[in-house]
C-alpha positions in Angstrom: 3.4 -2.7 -11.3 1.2 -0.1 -12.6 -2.0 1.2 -11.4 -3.6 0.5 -13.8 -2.5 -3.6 -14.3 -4.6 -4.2 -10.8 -2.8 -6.6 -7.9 -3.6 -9.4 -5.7 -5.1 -9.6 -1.8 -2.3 -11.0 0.2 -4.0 -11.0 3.4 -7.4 -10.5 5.1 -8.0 -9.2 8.8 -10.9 -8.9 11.2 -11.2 -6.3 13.9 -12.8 -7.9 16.5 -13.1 -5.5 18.9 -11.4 -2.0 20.2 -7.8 -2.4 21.0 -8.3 -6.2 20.2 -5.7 -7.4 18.0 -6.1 -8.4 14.3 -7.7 -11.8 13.0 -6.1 -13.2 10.2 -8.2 -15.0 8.1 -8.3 -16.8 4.5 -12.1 -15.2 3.3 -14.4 -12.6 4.5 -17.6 -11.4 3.6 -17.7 -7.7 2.2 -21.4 -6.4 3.2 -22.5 -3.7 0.8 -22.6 -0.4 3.0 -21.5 -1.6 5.7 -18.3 -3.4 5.7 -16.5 -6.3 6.0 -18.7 -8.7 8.4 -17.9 -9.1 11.9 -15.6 -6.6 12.1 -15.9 -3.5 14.3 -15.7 -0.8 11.8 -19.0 -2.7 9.8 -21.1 0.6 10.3 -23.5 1.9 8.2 -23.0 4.4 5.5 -19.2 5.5 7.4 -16.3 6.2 5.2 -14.0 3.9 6.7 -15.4 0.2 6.2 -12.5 -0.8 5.3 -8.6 -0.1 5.5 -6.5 -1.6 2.7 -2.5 -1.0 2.4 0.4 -2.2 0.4 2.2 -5.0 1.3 5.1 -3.0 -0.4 5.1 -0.2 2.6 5.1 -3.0 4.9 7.7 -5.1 3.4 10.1 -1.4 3.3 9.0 -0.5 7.2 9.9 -4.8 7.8 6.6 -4.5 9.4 3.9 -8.1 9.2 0.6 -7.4 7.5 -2.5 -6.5 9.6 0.1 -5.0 12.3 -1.6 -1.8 11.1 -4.4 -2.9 11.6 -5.4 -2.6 7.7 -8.2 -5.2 6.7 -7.1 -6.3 3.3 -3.3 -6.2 2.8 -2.6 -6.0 -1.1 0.3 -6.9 -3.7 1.0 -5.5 -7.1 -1.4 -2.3 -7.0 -0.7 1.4 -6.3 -3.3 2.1 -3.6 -1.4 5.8 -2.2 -3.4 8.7 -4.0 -6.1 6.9 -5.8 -8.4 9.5 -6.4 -11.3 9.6 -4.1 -14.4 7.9 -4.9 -11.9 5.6 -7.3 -13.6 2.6 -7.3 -12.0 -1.4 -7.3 -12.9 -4.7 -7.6 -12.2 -7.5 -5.3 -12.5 -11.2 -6.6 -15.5 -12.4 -8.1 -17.9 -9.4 -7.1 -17.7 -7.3 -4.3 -16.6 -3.4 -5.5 -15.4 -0.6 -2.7 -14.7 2.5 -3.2 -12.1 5.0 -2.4 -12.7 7.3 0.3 -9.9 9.0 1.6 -6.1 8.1 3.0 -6.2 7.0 6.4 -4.0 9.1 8.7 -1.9 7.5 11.7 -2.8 7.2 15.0 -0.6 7.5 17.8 -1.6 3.9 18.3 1.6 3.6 16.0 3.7 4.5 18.3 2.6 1.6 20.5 3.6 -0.7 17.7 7.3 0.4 17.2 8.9 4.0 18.7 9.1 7.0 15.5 6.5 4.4 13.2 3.6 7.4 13.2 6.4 9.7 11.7 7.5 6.9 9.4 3.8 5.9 8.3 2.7 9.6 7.8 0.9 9.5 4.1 1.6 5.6 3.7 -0.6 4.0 6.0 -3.4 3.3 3.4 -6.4 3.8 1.8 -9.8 3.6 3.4 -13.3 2.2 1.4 -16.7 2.3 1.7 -18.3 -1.6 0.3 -20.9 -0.9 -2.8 -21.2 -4.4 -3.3 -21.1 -7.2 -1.4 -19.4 -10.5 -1.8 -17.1 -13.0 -0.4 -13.3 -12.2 -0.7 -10.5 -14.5 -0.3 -6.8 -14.8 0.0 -5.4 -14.3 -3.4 -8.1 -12.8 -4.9 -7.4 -10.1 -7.5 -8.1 -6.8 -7.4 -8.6 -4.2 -10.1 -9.5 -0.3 -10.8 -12.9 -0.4 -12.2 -13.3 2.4 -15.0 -9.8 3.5 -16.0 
């Protein structure tokens, strides 16, 4: 799929605390400028709210979605070099915005030996929320102004 032609959220995940794993769960709440709620990365005004990756890079690394530890896993939708401050919607209402690609951790490492080699420039796109609202599994999600 293009761009362009938007894609669908295949999975949601909290981060409940640091080094805690990943919380799959069927809705969250986006909170405009801060994040998604309850997670640990909700902070004011930062440019990583939220982490959303392709559930195409983890399909061709045979890796599960949120072991990443991405938020919002997606389907059908180019994320990789979105231009920054690229802004998309997700469901009904909320809208995030682009902020920069998120570089690996050695935390990658702990995951599977050579990953943070083999994730280097694919492991997602990190957001900032400008509006809030409630996001569920299966939602779509499309480039706003293109």
């Amino acid at each position: 799929m293009s761009r362009d032609s938007g894609g669908t959220i295949v999975s949601i995940q909290i981060c409940p605390g640091h080094r805690r794993p990943m919380r799959a769960v069927g809705a969250a709440e986006l909170v405009g400028s801060l994040g998604l709620k309850n997670d640990i990365h909700a902070l004011p005004d930062s440019s990583r709210q939220v982490l959303l990756l392709e559930k195409e890079t983890l399909d061709a690394m045979g890796l599960e979605p949120g072991i990443v530890k991405e938020n919002i896993t997606t389907a059908g939708i180019r994320l990789t070099g979105l231009p920054h401050r690229t802004r998309l919607r997700l469901g009904a209402q909320a809208v995030i915005e682009i902020t920069k690609p998120c570089s690996p951790c050695s935390r990658m490492e702990e995951i599977r030996p050579g990953l943070l080699k083999e994730i280097a420039g694919r492991r997602g796109m990190l957001a900032r929320v400008i509006t809030g609202g409630e996001i569920r599994k299966g939602d779509s999600i499309s480039v706003l102004g293109e």
